[in-house]
MIVEX-451077 format. One record per residue (C-alpha): x, y, z. Coordinates in steps of 0.25 Angstrom, whole numbers, plus 5000, padded with zeros to 4 digits. Example, Ala and Ser with C-alpha at 12.3 -4.5 7.8 and 13.67 -1.06 7.14 Angstrom:
! residues 2
NODE, x, y, z
NODE, 5049, 4982, 5031
NODE, 5055, 4996, 5029
This chain:
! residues 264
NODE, x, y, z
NODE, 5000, 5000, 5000
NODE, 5005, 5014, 4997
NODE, 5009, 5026, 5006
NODE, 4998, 5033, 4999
NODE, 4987, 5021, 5002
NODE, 4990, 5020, 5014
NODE, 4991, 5034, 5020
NODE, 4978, 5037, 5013
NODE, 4970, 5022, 5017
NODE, 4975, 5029, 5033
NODE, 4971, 5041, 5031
NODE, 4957, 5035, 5026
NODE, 4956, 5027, 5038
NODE, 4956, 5039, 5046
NODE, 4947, 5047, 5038
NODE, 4935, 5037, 5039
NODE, 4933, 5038, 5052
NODE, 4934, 5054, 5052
NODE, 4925, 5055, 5040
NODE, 4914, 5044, 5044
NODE, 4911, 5055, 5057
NODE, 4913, 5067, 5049
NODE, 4901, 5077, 5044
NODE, 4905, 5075, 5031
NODE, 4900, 5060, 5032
NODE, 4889, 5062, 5040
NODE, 4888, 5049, 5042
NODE, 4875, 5050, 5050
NODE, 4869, 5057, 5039
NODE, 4873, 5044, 5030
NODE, 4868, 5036, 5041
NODE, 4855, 5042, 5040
NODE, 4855, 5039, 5024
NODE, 4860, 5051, 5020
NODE, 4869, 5049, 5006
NODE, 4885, 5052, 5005
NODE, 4881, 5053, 4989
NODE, 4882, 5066, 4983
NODE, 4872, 5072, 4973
NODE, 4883, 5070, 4963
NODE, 4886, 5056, 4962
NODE, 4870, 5054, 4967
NODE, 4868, 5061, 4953
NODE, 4880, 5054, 4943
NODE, 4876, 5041, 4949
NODE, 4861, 5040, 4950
NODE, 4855, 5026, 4952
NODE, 4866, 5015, 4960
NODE, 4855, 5005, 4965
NODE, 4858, 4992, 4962
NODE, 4873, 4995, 4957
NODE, 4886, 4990, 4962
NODE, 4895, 5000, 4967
NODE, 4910, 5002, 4970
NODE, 4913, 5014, 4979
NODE, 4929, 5016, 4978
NODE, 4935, 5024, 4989
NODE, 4922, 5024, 4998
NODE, 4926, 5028, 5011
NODE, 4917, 5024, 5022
NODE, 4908, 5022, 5012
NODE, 4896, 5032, 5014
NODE, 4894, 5035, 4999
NODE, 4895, 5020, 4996
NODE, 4884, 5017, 5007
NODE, 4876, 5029, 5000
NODE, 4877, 5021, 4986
NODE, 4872, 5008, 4994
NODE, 4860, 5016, 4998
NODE, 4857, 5020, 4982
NODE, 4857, 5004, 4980
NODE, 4871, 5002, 4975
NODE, 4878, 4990, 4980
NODE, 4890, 4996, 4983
NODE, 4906, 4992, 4989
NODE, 4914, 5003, 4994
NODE, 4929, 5001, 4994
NODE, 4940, 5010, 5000
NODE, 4954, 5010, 5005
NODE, 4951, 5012, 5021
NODE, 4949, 4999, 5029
NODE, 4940, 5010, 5040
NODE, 4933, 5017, 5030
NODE, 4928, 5002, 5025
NODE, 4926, 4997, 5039
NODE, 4916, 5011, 5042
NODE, 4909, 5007, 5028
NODE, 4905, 4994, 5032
NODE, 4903, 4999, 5045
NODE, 4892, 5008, 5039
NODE, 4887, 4999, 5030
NODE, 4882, 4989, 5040
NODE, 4879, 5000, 5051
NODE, 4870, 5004, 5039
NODE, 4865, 4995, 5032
NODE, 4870, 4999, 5019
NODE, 4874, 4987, 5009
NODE, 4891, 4991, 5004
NODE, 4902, 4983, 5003
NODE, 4915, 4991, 5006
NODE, 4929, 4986, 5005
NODE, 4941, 4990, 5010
NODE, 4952, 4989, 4998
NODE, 4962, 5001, 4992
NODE, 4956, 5006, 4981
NODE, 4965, 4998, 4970
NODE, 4967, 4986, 4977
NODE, 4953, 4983, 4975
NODE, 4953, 4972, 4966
NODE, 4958, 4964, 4977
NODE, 4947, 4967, 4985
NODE, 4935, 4967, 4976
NODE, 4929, 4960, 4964
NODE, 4915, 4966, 4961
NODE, 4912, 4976, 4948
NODE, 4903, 4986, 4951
NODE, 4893, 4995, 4943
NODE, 4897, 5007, 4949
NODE, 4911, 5012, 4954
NODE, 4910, 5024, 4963
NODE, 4919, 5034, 4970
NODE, 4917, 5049, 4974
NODE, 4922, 5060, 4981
NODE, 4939, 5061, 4986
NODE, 4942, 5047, 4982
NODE, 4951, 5049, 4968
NODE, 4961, 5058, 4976
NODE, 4964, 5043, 4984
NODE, 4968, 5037, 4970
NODE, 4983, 5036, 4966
NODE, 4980, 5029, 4952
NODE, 4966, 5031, 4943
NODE, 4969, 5023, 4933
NODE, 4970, 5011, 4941
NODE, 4958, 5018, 4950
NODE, 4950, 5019, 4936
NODE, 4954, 5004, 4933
NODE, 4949, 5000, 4946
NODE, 4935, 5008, 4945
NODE, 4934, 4998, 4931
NODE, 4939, 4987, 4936
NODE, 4927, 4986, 4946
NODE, 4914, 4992, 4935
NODE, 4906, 4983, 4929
NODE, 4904, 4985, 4915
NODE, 4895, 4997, 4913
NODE, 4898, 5000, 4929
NODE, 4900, 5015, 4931
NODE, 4910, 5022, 4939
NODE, 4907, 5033, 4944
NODE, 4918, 5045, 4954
NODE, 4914, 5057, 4959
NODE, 4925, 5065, 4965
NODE, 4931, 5080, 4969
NODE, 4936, 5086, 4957
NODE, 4952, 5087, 4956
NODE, 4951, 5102, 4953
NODE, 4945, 5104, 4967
NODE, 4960, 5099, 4973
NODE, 4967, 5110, 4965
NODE, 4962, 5119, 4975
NODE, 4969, 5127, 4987
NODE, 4965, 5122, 5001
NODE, 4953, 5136, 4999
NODE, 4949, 5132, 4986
NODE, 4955, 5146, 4980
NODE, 4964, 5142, 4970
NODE, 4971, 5131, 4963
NODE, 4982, 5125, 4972
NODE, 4986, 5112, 4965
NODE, 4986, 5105, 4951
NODE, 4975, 5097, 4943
NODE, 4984, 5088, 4938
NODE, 4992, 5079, 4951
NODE, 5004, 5070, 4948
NODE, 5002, 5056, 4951
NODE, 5008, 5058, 4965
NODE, 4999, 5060, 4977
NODE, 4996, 5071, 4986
NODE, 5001, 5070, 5000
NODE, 4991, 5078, 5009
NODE, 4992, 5078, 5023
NODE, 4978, 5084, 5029
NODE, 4969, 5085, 5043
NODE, 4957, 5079, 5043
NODE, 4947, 5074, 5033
NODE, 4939, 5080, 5022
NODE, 4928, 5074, 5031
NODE, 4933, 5082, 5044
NODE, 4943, 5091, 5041
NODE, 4943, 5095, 5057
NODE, 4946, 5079, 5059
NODE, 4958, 5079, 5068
NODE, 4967, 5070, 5059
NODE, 4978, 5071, 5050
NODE, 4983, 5064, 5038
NODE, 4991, 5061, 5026
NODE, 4984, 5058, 5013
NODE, 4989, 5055, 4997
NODE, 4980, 5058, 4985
NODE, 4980, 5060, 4969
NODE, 4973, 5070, 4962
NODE, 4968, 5065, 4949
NODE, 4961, 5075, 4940
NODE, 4950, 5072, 4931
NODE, 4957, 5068, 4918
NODE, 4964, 5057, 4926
NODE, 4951, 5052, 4931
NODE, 4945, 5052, 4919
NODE, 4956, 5045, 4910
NODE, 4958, 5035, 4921
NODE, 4942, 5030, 4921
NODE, 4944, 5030, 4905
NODE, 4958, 5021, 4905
NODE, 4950, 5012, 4914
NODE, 4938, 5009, 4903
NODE, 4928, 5019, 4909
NODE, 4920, 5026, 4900
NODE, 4917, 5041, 4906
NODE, 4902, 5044, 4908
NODE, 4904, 5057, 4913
NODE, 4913, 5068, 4920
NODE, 4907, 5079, 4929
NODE, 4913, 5088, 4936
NODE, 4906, 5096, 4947
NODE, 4908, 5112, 4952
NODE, 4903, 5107, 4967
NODE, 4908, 5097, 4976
NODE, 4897, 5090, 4986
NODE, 4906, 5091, 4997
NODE, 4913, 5102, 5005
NODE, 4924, 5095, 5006
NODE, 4936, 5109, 5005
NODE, 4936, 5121, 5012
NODE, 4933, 5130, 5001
NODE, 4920, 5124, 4997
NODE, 4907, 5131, 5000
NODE, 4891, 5124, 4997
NODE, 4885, 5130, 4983
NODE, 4873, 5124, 4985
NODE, 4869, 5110, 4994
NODE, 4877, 5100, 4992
NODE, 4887, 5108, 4981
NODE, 4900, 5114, 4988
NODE, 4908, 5122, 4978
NODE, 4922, 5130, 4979
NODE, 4921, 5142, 4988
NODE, 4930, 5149, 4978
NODE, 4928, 5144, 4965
NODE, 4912, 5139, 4967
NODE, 4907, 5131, 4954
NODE, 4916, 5132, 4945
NODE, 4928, 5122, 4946
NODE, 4925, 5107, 4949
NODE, 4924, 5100, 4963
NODE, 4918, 5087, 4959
NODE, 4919, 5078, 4947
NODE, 4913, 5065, 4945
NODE, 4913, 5054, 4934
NODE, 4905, 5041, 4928
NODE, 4912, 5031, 4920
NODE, 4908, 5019, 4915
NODE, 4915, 5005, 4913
NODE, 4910, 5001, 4900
């Protein structure tokens, strides 16, 4: 396992136990039967009753759980043995019918066989991904024919910004090396008394694309949103319910971009 697996499979670890309490969550509110879906992917994806899904990178599984309640039959996978253990946790506390497994996101072959009709993953998860080609295979490897894949992610324009969100700080285009960041607390509880390091890659959007494509996805659609449906930085601020927007720069450079493809 590498240096970079390991620091961020630990820093993981730590944050599901911060994040499953946090406001952010609200867990209760899920409890309750409130959705972790937003009206994004709610929108793009429509009708999952009856499907299989795959949700790569899932967390605690909250938005895999939501999918489960839609009627899909679904299997969450990630990297962090406590996220896993608080997703089944959840799933029989509540009920809710998932399969979750705990596997690094590439060594997943060894852990799991199926084929899926739809493969899922959404917001902060591409940053975690050292190589997309072999990502892009992997998302392939596990669609049935016709099975859709379907991301919906924060826009890699929205990390050229400044820590205030005033002006560009940093390049569109990374080199292959990761990005050491050592940071306090989570996105989920910035006030969380912890501190840690972290590795990720920036990939932007052409990468993305022309990875699905070399993998034998057909590409459905690309769409690119002004608003994110989280406040997840500092320098955003709510333009309507639900929509937050750059303080500075509100509508008019992208937060959010999603993408269906389609294994033929």
């Amino acid at each position: 396992m590498s240096e970079y697996v390991e620091t961020n499979r630990s820093l993981w670890n730590n944050l599901a136990e911060i994040n499953l309490n946090s406001e952010f969550y609200d867990l209760e509110g899920f409890k309750a039967g409130k959705s972790k879906l937003t009206p994004i992917e709610l929108e793009e994806l429509k009708d999952v009753s009856g499907r299989t899904m795959l949700h790569l990178q899932c967390h605690f599984g909250l938005d895999t759980m939501s999918w489960a309640r839609m009627g899909a039959e679904v299997t969450g996978i990630d990297f962090s043995p406590k996220a896993i253990s608080l997703a089944r946790s959840l799933s029989e506390e509540l009920n809710i019918p998932a399969r979750f497994i705990c596997s690094e996101l590439f060594d997943l072959p060894n852990n799991l066989d199926d084929k899926f009709d739809i493969v899922f993953t959404s917001y902060g998860a591409i940053t975690w991904i050292e190589n997309l080609n072999e990502w892009a295979k992997l998302i392939a490897r596990y669609l049935k024919p016709g099975g859709l894949f379907y991301i919906v992610e924060f826009h890699p324009f929205l990390s050229m910004f400044d820590d205030n969100g005033e002006k560009l700080e940093d390049p569109y285009f990374h080199s292959p090396q990761p990005t050491k960041y050592t940071a306090q607390g989570s996105y989920a509880d910035p006030d969380a008394d912890f501190t840690h390091d972290s590795y990720e890659w920036f990939h932007n959007i052409g990468e993305v694309v022309t990875a699905l494509i070399s993998a034998g996805l057909k590409i459905d659609y690309l769409h690119e949103f002004p608003y994110s449906p989280y406040n997840c930085t500092t320098f955003f601020t709510e333009d309507s319910p639900g929509k937050y927007v750059m303080k500075k720069h509100p509508n008019i450079v992208p937060l959010v971009f999603s993408i269906q493809a389609t294994r033929e």
